[in-house]
N, C-alpha and C positions, 0 to 999 in steps of 0.2 A: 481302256489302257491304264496299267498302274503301273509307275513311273518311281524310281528309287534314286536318293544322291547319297553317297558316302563322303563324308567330312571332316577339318577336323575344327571348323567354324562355322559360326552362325550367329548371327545377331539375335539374341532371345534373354529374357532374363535369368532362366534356368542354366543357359552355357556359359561356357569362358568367353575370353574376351574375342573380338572378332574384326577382322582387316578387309579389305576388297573383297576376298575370294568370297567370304560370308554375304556380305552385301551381296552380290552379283547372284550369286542361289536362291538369296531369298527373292528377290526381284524377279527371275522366273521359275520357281518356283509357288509364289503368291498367285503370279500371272496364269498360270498351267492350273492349277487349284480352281479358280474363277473359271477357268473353260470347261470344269466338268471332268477334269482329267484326275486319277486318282494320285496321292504323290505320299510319298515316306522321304523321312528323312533320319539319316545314320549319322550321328555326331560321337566321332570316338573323342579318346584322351580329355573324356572328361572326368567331373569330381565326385559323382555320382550316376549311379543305375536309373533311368526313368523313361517311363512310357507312358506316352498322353498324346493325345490326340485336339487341335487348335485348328480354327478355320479349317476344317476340313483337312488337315495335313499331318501324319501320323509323325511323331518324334518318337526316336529311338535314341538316347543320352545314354552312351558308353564311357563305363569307369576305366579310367584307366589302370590297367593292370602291371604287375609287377614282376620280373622274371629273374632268377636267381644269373640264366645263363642263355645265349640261344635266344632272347628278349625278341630281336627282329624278324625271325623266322615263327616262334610261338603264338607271338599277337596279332602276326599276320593271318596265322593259321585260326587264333579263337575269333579274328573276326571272318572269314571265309566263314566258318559255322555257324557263327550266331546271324549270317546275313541268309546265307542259303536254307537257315529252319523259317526266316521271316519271307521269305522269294515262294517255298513253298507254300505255306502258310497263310500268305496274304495274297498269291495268285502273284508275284511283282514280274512285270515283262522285262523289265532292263534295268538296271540299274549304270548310273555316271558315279566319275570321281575323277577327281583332279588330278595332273601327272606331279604336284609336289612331291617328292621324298618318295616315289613308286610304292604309294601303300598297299597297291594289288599286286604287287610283284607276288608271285610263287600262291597265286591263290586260282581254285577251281570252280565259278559259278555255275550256279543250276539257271540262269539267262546271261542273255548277250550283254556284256560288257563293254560300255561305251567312256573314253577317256576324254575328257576335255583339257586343252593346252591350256591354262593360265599363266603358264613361267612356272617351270620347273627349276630344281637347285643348278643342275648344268645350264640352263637356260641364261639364269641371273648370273652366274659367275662366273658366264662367257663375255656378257655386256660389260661387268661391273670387275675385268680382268683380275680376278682371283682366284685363288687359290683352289679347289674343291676337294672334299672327300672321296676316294676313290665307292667307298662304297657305295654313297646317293647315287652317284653315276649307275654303277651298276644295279641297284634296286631300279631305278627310273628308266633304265633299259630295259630290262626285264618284264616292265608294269604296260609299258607300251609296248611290247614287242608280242606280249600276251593277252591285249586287247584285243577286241572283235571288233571295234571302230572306233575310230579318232574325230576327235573335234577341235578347233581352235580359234581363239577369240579376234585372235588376228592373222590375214595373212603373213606377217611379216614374223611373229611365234611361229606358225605351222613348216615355214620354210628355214626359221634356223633352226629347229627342233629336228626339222626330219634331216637338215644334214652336220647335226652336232650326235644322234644316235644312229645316222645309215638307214633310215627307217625305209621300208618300202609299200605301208599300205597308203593309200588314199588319205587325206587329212579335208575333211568339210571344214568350213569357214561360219563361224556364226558370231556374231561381236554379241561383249555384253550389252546388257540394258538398263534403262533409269525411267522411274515412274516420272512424264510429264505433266499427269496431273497432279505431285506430290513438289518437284521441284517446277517453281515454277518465277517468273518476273517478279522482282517485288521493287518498283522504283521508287516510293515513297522513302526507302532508307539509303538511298545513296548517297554516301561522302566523296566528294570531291578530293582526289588527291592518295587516298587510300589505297593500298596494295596488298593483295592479300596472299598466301602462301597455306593453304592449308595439308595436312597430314604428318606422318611422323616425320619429325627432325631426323635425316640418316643420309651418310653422303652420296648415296645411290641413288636420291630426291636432288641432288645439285644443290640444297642449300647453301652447302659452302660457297659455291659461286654466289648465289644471293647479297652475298656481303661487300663482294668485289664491285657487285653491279649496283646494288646499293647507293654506295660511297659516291659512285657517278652521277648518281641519281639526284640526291642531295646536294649533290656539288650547285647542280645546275637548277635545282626546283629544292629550296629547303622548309617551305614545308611541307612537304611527299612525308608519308606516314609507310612504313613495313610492318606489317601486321603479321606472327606466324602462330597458328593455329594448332598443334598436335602434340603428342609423346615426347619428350626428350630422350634419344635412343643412346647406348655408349657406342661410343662409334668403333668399329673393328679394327682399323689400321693404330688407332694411337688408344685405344681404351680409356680414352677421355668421355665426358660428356659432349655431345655434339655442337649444343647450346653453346658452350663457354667455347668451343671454337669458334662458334659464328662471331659471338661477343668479340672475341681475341682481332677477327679481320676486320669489325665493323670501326670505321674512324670519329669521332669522339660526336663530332655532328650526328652523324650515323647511327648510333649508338641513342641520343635523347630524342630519335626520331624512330624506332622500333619498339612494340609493344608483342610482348608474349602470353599470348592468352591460354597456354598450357591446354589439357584435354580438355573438351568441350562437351555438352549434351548434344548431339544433332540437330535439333532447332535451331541452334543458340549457331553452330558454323553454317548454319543456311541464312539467318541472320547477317554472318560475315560476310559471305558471299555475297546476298543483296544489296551491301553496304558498299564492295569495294567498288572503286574507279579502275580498278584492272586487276586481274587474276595470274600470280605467276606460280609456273608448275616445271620447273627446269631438268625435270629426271633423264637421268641418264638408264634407269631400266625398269622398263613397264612390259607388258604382254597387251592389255588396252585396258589404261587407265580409268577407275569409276570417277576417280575426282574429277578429270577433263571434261566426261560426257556431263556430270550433275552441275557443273558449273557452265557449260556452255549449256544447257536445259533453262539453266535459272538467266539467258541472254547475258550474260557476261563475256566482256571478249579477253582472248588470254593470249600469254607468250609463255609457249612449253619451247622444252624442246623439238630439236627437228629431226630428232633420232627413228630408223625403220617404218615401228606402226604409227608415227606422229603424221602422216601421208593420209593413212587409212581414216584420222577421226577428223583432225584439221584442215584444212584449207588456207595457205598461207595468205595472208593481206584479202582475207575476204571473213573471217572467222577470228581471226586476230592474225597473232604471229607467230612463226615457228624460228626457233634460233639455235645455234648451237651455244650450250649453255656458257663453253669455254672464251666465248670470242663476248666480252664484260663490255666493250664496249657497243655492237651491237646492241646486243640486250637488253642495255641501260634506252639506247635508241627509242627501242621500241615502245620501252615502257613511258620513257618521256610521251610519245604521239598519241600512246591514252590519256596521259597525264593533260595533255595540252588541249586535247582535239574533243571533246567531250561526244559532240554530235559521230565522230569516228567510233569511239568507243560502244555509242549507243546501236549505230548501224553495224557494227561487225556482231555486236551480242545479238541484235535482232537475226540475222543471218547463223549464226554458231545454235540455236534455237531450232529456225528452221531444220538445218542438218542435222540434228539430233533427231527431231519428229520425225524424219524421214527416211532417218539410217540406224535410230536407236531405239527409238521409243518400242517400251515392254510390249505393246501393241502389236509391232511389228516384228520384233524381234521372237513371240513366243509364239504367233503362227509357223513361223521359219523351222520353231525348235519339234514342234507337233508332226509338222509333216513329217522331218527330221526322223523322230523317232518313230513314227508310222510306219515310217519305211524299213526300219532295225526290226521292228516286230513282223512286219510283215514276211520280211524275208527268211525269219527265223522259225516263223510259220511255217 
């Protein structure tokens, strides 16, 4: 069986930069690779033409091109033919791709086409009540409406997806995954009192509440540390930097008890994670978050929010805690009983662990995806 993902990320030295969705590909696609399974991978919108072939896994690095006019319909079209000369070419039985931005919309493969939900642009800006382009809408209609099977990370994606497009095929459920034996306990670096926030600074992460619940924090435990770890993004409603808002809410205590460790090498935030006394992750919109699953892998216990898929990964007061990010004094609550309760902290992360190894781990998770696609080929057979 050879096995195709179309992209417009991927973690690799050769591509651009790369967020969740990258991560979560490479995770089974690495894992699919190791079973013996054949895999290509298609990285458009990149800065250069390249074909090379690593661990077993063929890369295909797409320049991105340039269109006088008709841009959205023409590079849809040159990659429909640059994929279907490689499908035929290399025998490919299926090829995946994400429902972002419908980049399959209006294209014709020579194999069965499989879409996986990650949060799509209507997806996020149903959660994150905004504005959206009518266009993405309708490319991302189109892209699903024109697949041969659908995937999603989460049930809680699959059911507002399919009733934000009218969708009417079937939607399989497969959550992403995290290498267990890559993320793994490290308690020798644990700081007492530490709190960690890692990824991009963007108000759709709930940082901004961060600061509110902070301030509470430190009211009552001052020396509690707020660590954040990621991008500084500009934020969309005020075209500010995000940072210098958080700064603007945090209060003066607050403020000489926050450290910004800006981007990070990966090591170096697995590091963080090993270190903190609790992990906050307050997003208001996810599809199913890698940072929750790789920080609950490394037994760290956390307080996300308590939003749809936050059911699907968490376990309230058994994994840590799920909050709604707006209600600051909760929050602050909860973060305090890590802060306080150490042996809590240790038993929920041992538990948040557990449930990963048993609901996430790549292990599990790329049997799931195998049979999965067995059965796409089979029937296409």
């Amino acid at each position: 069986m050879h096995l195709a993902f179309l992209t417009p990320e991927y973690p690799h030295p050769l591509s651009t930069s790369s967020g969740g969705l990258g991560t979560s590909i490479k995770n089974m696609v690495t894992a699919l690779a190791a079973k013996g399974i054949k895999v290509s991978i298609f990285i458009y919108g990149q800065s250069t033409n390249e074909i090379f072939t690593e661990d077993g896994i063929k890369f295909h690095l797409i320049k991105q091109r340039k269109y006088k006019f008709l841009g959205w319909y023409l590079h849809r079209k040159f990659l429909q033919n640059y994929l279907n000369e490689a499908i035929i070419q290399d025998k490919i039985n299926a090829l995946e791709a994400a429902d972002w931005t419908g980049i399959t919309a209006f294209m014709k493969l020579k194999c069965p086409l499989v879409i996986r939900m990650n949060g799509s642009d209507t997806y996020f800006c149903h959660l994150e009540i905004r504005s959206q382009k009518k266009k993405n809408f309708w490319f991302e209609k189109q892209a699903l409406q024109g697949a041969d099977h659908l995937l999603s990370v989460s049930k809680f994606t699959a059911d507002k997806t399919t009733e934000l497009f009218g969708l009417k095929k079937q939607v399989k459920v497969i959550p992403n995954s995290v290498d267990v034996a890559r993320f793994i306990p490290q308690p020798d670096k644990y700081e007492p009192g530490d709190i960690l926030y890692f990824g991009s600074l963007i108000r759709k992460k709930g940082v901004l509440e961060l600061a509110a619940i902070f301030n509470l924090i430190v009211a009552k435990k001052p020396e509690a540390r707020l660590l954040f770890a990621g991008k500084d993004v500009k934020d969309q409603l005020t075209g500010r930097s995000t940072k210098q808002l958080i700064l603007e809410q945090l209060s003066p205590a607050a403020i000489k008890n926050t450290t910004w460790l800006g981007v990070l090498p990966y090591e170096k935030v697995l590091a963080q994670i090993a270190a903190a006394n609790a992990v906050v992750l307050p997003s208001f919109a996810e599809a199913l978050p890698m940072t929750w699953i790789e920080a609950m892998a490394m037994e760290k216990a956390l307080v996300t929010s308590d939003i749809g898929w936050a059911k699907e990964v968490m376990t309230d007061g058994e994994t840590g805690f799920t909050v709604n990010p707006k209600d600051h004094q909760l929050y602050a609550e909860r973060i305090l009983q890590l802060l306080m309760d150490p042996a809590l902290a240790k038993k929920m992360g041992v538990a948040a662990r557990e449930r990963v190894v048993r609901k996430f781990s790549t292990e599990v998770v790329v049997e799931e995806n195998i049979r999965y696609f067995k059965k796409v080929v089979s029937n296409q057979n």
